[in-house]
PyMOL commands that place a pseudoatom at each C-alpha (Angstrom):
pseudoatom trace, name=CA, resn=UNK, resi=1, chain=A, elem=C, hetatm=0, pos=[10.394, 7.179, 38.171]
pseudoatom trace, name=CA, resn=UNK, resi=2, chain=A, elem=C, hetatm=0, pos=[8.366, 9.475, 35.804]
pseudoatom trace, name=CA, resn=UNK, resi=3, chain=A, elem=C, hetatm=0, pos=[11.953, 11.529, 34.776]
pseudoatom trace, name=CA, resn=UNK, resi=4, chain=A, elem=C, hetatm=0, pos=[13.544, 8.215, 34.277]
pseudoatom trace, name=CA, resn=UNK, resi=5, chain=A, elem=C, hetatm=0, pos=[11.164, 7.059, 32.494]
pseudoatom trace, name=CA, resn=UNK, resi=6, chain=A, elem=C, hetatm=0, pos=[11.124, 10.292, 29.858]
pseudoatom trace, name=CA, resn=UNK, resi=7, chain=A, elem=C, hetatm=0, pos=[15.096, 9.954, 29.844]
pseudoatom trace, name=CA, resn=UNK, resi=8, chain=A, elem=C, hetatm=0, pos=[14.747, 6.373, 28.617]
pseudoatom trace, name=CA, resn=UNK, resi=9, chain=A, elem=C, hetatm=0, pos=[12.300, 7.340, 25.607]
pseudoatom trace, name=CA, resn=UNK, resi=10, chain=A, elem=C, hetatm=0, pos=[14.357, 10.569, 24.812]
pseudoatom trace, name=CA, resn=UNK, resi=11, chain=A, elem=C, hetatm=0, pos=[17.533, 8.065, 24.486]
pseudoatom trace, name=CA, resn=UNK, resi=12, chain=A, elem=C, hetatm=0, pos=[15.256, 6.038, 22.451]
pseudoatom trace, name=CA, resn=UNK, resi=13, chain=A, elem=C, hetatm=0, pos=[13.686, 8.048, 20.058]
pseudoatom trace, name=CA, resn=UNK, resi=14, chain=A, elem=C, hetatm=0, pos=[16.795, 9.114, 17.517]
pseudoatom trace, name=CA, resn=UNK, resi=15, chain=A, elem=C, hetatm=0, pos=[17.284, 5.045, 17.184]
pseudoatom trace, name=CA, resn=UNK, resi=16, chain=A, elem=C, hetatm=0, pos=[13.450, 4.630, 16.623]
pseudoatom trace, name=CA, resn=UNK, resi=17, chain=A, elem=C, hetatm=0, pos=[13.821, 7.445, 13.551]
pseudoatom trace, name=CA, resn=UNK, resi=18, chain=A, elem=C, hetatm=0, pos=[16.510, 6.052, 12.452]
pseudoatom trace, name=CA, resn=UNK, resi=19, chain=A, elem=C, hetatm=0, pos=[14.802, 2.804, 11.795]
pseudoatom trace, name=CA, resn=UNK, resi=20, chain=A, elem=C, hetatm=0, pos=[15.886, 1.790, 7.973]
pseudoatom trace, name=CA, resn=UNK, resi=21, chain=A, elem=C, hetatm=0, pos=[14.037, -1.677, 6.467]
pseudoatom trace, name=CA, resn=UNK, resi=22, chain=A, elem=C, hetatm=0, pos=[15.992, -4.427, 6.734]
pseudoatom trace, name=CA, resn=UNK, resi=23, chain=A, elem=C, hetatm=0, pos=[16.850, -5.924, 2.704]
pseudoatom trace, name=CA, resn=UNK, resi=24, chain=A, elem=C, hetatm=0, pos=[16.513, -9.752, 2.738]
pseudoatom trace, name=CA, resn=UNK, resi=25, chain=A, elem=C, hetatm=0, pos=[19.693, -11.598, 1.951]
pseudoatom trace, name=CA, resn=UNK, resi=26, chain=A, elem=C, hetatm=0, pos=[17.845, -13.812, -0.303]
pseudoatom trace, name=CA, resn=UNK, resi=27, chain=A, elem=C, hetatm=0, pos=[16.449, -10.928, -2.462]
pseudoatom trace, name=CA, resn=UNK, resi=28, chain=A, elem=C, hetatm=0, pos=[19.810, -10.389, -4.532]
pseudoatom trace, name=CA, resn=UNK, resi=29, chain=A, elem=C, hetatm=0, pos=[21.288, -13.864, -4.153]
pseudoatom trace, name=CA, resn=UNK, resi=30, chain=A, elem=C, hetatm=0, pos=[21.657, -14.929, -7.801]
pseudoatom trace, name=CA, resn=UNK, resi=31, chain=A, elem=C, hetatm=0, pos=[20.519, -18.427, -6.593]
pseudoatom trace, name=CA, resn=UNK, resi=32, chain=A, elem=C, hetatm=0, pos=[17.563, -17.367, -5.700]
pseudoatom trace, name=CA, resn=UNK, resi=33, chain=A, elem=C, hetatm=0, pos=[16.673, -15.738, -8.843]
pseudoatom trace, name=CA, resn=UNK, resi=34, chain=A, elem=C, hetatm=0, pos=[14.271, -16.731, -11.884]
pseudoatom trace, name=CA, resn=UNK, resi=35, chain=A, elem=C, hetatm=0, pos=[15.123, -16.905, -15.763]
pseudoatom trace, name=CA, resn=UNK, resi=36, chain=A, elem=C, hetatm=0, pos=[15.533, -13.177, -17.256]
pseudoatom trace, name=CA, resn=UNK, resi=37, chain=A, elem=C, hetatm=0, pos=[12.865, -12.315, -18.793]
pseudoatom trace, name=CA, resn=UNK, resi=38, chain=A, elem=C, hetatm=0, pos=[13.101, -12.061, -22.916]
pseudoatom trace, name=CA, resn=UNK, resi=39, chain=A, elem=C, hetatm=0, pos=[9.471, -10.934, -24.071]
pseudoatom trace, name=CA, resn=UNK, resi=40, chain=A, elem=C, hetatm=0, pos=[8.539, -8.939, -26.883]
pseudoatom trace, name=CA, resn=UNK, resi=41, chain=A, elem=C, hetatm=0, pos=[8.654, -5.856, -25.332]
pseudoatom trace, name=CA, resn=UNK, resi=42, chain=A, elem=C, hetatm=0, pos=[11.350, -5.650, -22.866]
pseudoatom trace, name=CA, resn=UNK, resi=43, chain=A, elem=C, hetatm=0, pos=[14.220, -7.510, -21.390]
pseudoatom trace, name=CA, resn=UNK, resi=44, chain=A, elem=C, hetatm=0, pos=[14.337, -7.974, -17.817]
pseudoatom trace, name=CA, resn=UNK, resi=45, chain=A, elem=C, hetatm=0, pos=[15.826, -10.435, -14.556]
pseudoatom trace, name=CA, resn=UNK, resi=46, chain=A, elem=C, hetatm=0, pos=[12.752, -11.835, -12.438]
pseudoatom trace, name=CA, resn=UNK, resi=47, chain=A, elem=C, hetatm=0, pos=[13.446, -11.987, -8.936]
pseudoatom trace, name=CA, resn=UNK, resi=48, chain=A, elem=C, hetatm=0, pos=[11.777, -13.532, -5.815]
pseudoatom trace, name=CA, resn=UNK, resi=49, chain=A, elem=C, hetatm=0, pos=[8.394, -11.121, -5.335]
pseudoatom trace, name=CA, resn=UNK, resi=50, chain=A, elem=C, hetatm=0, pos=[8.106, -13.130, -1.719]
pseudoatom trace, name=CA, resn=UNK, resi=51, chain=A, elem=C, hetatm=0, pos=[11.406, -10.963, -0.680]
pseudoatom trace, name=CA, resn=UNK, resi=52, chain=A, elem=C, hetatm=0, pos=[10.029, -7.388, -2.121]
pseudoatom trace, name=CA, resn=UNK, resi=53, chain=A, elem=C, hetatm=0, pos=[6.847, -7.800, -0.129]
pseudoatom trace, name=CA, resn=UNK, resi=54, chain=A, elem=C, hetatm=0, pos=[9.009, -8.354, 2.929]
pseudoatom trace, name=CA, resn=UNK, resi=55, chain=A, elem=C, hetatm=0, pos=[10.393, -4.946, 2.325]
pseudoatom trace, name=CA, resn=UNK, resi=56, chain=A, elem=C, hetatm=0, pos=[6.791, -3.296, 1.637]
pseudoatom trace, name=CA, resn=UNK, resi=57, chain=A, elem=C, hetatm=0, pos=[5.430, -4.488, 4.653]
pseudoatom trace, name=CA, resn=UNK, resi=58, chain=A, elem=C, hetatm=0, pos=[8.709, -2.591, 6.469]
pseudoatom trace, name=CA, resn=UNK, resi=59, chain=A, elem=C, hetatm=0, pos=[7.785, 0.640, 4.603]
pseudoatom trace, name=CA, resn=UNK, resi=60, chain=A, elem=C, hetatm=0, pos=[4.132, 0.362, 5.241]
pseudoatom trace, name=CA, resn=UNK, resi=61, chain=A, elem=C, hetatm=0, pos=[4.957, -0.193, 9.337]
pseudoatom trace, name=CA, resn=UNK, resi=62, chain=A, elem=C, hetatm=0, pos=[7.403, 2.723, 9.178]
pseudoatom trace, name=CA, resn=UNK, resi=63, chain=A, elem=C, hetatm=0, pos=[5.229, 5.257, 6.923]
pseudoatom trace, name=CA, resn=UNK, resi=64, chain=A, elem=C, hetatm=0, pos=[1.800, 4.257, 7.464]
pseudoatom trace, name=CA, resn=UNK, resi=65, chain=A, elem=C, hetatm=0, pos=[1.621, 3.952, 3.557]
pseudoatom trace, name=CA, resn=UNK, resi=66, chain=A, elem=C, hetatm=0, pos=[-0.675, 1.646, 1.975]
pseudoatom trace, name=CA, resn=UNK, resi=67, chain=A, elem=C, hetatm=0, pos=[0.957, -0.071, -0.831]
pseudoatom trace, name=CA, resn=UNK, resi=68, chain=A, elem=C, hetatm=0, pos=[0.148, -2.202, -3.549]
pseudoatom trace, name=CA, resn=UNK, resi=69, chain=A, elem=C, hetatm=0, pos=[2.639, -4.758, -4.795]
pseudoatom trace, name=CA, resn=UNK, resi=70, chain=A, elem=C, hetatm=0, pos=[3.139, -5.958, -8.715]
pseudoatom trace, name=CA, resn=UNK, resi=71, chain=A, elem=C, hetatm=0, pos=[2.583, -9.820, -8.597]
pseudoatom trace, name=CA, resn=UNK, resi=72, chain=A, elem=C, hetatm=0, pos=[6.157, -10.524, -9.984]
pseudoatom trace, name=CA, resn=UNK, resi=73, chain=A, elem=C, hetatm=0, pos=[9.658, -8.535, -9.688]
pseudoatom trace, name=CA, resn=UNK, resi=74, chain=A, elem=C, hetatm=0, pos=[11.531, -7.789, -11.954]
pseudoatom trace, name=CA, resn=UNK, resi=75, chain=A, elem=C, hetatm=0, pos=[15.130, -5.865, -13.126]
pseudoatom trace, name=CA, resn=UNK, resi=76, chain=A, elem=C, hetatm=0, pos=[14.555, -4.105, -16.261]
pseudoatom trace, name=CA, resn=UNK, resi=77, chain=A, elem=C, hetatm=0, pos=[17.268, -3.723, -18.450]
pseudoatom trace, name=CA, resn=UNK, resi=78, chain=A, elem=C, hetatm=0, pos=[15.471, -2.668, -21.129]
pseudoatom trace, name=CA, resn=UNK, resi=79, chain=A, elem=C, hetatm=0, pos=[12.275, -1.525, -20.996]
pseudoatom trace, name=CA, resn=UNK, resi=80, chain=A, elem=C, hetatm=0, pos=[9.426, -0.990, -23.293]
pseudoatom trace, name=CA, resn=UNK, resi=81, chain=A, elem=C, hetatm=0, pos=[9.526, 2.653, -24.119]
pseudoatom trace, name=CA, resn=UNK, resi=82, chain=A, elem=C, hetatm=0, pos=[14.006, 1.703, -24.716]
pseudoatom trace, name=CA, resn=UNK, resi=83, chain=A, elem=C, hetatm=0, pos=[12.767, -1.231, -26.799]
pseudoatom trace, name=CA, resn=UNK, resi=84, chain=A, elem=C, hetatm=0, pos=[10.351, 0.659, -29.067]
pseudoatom trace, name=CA, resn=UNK, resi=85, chain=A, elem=C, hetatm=0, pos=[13.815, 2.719, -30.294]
pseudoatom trace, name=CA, resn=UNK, resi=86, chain=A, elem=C, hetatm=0, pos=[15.708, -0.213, -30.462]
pseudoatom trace, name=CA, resn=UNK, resi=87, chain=A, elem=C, hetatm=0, pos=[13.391, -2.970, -32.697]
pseudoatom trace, name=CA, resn=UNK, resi=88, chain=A, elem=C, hetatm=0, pos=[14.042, 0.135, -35.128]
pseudoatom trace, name=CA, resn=UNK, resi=89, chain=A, elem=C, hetatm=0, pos=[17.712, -1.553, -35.488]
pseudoatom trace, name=CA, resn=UNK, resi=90, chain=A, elem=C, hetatm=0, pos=[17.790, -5.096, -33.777]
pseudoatom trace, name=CA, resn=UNK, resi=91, chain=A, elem=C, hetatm=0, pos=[15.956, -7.982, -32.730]
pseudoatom trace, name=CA, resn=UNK, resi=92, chain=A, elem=C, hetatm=0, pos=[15.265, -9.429, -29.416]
pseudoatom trace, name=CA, resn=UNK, resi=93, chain=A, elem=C, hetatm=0, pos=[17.371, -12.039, -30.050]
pseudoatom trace, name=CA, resn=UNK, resi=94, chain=A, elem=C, hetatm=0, pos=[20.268, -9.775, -30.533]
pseudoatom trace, name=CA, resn=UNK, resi=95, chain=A, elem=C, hetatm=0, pos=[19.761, -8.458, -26.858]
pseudoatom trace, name=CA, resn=UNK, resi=96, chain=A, elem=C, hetatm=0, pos=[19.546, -11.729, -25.409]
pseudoatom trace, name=CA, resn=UNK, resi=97, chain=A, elem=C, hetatm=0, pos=[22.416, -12.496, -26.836]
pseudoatom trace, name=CA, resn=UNK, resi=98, chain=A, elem=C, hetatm=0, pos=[24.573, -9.812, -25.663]
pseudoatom trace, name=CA, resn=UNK, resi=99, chain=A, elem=C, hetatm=0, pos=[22.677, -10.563, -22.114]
pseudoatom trace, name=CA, resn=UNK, resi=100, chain=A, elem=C, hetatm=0, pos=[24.222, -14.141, -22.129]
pseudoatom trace, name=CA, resn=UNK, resi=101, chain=A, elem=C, hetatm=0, pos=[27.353, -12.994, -23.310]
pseudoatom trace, name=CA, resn=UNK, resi=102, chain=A, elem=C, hetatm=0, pos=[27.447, -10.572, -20.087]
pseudoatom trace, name=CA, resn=UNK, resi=103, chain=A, elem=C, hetatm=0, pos=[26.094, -13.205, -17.845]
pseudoatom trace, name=CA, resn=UNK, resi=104, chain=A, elem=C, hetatm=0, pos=[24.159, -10.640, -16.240]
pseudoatom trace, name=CA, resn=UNK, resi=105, chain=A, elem=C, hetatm=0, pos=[21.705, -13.175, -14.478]
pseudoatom trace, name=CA, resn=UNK, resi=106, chain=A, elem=C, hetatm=0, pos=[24.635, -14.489, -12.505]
pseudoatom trace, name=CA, resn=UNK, resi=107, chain=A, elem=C, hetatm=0, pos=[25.625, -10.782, -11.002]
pseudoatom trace, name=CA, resn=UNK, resi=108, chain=A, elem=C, hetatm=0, pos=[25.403, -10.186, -7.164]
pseudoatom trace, name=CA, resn=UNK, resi=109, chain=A, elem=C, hetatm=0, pos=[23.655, -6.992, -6.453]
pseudoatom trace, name=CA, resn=UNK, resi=110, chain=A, elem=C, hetatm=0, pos=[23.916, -4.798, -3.766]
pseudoatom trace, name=CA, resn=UNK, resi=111, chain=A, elem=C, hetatm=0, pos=[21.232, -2.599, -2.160]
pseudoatom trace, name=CA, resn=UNK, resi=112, chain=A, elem=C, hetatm=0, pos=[21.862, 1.295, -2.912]
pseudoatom trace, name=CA, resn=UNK, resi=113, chain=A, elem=C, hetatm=0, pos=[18.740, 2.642, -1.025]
pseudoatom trace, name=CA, resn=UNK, resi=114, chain=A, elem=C, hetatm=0, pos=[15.159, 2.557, -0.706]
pseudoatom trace, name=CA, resn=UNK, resi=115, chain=A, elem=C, hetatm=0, pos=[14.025, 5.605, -2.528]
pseudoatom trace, name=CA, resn=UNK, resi=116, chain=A, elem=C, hetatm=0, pos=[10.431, 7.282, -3.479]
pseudoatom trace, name=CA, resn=UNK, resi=117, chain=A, elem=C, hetatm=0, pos=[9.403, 8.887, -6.390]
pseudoatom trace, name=CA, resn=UNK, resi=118, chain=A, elem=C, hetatm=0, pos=[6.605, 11.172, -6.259]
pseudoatom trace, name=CA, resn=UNK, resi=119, chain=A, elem=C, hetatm=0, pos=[4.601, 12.867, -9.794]
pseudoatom trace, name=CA, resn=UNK, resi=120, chain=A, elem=C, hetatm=0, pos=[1.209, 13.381, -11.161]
pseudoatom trace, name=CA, resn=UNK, resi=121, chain=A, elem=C, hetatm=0, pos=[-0.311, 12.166, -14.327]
pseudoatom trace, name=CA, resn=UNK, resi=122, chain=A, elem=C, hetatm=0, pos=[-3.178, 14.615, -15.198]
pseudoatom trace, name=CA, resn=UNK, resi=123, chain=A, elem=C, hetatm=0, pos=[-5.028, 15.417, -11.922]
pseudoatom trace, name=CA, resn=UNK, resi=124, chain=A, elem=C, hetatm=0, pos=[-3.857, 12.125, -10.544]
pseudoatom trace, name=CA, resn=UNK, resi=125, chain=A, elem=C, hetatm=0, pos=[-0.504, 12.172, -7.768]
pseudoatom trace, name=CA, resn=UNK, resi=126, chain=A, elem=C, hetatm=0, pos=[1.442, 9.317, -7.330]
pseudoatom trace, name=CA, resn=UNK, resi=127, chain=A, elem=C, hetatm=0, pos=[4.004, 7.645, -5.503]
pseudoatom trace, name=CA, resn=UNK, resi=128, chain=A, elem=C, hetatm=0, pos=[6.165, 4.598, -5.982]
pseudoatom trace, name=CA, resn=UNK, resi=129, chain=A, elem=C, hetatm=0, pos=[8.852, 3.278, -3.796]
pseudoatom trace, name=CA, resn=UNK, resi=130, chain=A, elem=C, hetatm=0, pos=[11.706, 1.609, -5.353]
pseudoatom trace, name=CA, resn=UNK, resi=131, chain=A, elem=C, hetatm=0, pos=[14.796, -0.222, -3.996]
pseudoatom trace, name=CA, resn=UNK, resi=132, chain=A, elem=C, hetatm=0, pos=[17.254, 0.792, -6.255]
pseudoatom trace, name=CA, resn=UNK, resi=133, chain=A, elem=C, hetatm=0, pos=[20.630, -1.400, -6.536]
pseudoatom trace, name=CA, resn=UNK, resi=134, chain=A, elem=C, hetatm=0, pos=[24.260, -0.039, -6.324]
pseudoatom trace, name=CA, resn=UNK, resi=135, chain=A, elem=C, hetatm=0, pos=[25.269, 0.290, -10.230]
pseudoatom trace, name=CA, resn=UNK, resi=136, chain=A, elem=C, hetatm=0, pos=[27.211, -2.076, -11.261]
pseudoatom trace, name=CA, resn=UNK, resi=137, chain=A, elem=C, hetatm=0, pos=[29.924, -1.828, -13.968]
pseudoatom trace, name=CA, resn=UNK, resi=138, chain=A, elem=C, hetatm=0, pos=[28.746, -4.796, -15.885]
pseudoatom trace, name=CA, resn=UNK, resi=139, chain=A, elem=C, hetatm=0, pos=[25.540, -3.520, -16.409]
pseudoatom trace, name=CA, resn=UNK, resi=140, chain=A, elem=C, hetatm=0, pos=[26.687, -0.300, -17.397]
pseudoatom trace, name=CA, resn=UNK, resi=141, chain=A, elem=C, hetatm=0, pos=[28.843, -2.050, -20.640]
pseudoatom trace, name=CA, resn=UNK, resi=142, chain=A, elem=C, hetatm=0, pos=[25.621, -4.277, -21.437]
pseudoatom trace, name=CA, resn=UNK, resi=143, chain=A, elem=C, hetatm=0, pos=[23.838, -1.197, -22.096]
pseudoatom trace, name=CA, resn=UNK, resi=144, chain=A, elem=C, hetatm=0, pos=[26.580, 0.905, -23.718]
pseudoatom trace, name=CA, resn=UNK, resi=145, chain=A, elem=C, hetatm=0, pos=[27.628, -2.601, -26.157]
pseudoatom trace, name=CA, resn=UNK, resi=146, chain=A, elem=C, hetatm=0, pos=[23.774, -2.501, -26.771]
pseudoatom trace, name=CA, resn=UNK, resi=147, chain=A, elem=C, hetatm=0, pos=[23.548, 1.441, -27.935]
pseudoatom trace, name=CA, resn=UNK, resi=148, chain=A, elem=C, hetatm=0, pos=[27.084, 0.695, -29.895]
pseudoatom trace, name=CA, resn=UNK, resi=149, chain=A, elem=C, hetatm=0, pos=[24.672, -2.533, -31.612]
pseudoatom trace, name=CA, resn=UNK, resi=150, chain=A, elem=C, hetatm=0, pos=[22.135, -0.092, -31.976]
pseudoatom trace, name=CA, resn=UNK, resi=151, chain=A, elem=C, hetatm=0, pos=[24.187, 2.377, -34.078]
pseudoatom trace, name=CA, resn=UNK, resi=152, chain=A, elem=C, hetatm=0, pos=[26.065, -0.398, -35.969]
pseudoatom trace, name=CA, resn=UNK, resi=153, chain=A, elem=C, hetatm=0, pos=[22.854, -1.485, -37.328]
pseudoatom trace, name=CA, resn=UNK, resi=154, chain=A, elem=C, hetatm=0, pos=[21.602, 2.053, -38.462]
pseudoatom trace, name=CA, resn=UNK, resi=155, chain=A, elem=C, hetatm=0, pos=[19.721, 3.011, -35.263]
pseudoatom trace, name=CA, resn=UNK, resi=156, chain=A, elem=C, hetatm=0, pos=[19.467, 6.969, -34.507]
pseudoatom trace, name=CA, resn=UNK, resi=157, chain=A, elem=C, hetatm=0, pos=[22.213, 8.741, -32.798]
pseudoatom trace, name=CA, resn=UNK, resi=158, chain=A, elem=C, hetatm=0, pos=[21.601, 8.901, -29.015]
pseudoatom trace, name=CA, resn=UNK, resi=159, chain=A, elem=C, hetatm=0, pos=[17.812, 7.755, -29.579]
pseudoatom trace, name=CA, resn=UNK, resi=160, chain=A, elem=C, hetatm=0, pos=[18.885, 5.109, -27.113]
pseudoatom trace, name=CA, resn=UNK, resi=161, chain=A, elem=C, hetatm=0, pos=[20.134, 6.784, -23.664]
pseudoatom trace, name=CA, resn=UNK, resi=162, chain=A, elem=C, hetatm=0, pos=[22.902, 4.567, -21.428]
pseudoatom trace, name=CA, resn=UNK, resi=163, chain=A, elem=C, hetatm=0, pos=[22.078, 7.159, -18.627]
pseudoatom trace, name=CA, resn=UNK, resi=164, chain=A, elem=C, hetatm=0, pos=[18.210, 7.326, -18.532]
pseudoatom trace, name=CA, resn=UNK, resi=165, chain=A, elem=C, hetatm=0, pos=[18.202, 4.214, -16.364]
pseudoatom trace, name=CA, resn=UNK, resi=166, chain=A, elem=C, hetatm=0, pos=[18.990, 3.234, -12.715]
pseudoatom trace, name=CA, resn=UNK, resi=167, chain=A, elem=C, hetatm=0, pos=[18.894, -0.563, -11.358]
pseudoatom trace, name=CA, resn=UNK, resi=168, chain=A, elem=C, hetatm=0, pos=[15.875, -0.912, -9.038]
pseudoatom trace, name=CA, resn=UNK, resi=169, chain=A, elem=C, hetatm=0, pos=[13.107, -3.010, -8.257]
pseudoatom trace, name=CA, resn=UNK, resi=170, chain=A, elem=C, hetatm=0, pos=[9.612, -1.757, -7.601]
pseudoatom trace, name=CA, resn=UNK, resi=171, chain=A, elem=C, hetatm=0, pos=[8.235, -2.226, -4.025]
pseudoatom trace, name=CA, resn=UNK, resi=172, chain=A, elem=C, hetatm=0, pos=[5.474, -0.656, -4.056]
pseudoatom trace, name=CA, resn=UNK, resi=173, chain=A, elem=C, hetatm=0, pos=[3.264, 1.912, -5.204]
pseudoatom trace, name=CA, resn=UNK, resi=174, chain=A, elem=C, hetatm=0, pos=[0.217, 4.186, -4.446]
pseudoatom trace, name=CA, resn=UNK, resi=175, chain=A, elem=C, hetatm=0, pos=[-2.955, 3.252, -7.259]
pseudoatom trace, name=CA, resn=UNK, resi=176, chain=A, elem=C, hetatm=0, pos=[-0.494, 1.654, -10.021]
pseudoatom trace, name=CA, resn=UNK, resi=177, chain=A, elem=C, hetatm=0, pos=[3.130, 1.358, -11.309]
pseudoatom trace, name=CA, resn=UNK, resi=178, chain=A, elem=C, hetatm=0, pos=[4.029, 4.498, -13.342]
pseudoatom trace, name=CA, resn=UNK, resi=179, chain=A, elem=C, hetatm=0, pos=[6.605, 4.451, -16.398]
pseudoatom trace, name=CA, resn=UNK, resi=180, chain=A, elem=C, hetatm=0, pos=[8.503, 6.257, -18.547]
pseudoatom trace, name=CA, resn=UNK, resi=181, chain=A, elem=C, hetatm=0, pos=[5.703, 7.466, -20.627]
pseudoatom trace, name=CA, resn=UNK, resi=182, chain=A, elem=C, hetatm=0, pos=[3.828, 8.535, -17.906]
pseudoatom trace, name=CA, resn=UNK, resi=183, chain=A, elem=C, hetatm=0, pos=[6.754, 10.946, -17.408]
pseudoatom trace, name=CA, resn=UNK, resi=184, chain=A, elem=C, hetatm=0, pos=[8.471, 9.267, -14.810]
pseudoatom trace, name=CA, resn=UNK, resi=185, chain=A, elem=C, hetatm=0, pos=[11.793, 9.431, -15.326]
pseudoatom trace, name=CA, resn=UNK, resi=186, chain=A, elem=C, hetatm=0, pos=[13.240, 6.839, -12.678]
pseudoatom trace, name=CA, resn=UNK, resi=187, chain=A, elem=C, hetatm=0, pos=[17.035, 8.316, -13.143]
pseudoatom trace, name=CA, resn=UNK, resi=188, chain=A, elem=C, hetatm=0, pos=[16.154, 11.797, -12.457]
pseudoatom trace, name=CA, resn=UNK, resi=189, chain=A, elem=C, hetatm=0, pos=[13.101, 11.378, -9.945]
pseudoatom trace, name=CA, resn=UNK, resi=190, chain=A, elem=C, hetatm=0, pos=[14.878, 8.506, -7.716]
pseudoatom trace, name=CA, resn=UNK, resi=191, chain=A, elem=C, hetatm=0, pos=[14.771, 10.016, -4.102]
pseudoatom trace, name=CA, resn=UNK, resi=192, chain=A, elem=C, hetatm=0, pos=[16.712, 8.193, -1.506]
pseudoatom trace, name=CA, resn=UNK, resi=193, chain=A, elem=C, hetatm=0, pos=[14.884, 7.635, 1.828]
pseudoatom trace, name=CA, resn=UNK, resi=194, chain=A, elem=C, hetatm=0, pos=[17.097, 4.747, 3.161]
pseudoatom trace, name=CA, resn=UNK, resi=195, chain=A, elem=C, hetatm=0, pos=[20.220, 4.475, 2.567]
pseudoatom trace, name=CA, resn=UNK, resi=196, chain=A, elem=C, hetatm=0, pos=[22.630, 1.475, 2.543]
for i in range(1, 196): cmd.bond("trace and resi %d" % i, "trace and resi %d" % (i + 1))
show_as sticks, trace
zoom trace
């Protein structure tokens, strides 16, 4: 009984590891999905913060992480440190408008992976888990007509980068969410834990 038994968790065990949270299907339905979000420091798409707690509770039950959760979610598209290059050159307005013309709000995501990203700010380490979304074409042009905006209105060469961005939505993070200007670089730092 006792070898059966240890056969039965040995089978068991690679399935338990393999264990990869489960993305609600009402997360990325466009339905689902709030106003984006025109303020006067970024540009983003809200989305339902219900559904990203969901997946932090997964990651804290797999990990043993304890994570703390922003009160809203959010897709930036352009975010503050991008916007205080671009209101050298445009407007708000003139990003909203190209957002419309895109009809970005109405896209249907998919998940890429659940991924971590790990730094320090001074003495302080962090980490920040991030479900970042498969890119998507459309998004890609909204931000390469923006830089092409950008330049036709006398903004600075490649002061504006396409490439320093990746679709994802914060999940959850250690003390606080980290930025850009902390020197988080969510492009380049973007570790993939679970894949989709």
């Amino acid at each position: 009984m006792l070898r059966s038994l240890s056969l039965f968790i040995f089978i068991l065990s690679p399935i338990a590891s393999a264990f990869t949270p489960t993305i609600p299907s009402e997360l990325l339905d466009p339905k689902n999905r709030g106003d984006f979000l025109s303020h006067e420091e970024w540009l983003g798409i809200s989305f339902p913060i219900s559904e990203i707690i969901k997946i932090k509770k997964q990651i804290e039950e797999k990990t043993g992480e304890k994570l703390f959760a922003l009160s809203d979610s959010y897709l930036m598209l352009v975010t503050t440190q991008e916007w205080s290059i671009l209101k050298t050159a445009l407007k708000m307005s003139d990003v909203d408008k190209l957002f419309v013309q895109y009809k970005i709000n109405f896209l249907k995501f998919q998940p890429h992976c659940l991924a971590r990203l790990d730094g320090k700010v001074g003495e302080v380490s962090y980490s920040q888990w991030a479900l970042v979304l498969k890119d998507h074409q459309l998004l890609e042009d909204f931000r390469r007509d923006l830089r092409r905006l950008f330049r036709a209105r006398g903004g600075l060469g490649d002061d504006y980068q396409v490439s320093r961005w990746k679709p994802l939505l914060v999940v959850g993070f250690s003390s606080r969410e980290y930025f850009d200007q902390d020197g988080l670089i969510k492009s380049s730092q973007t570790k993939c834990v679970y894949k989709y």
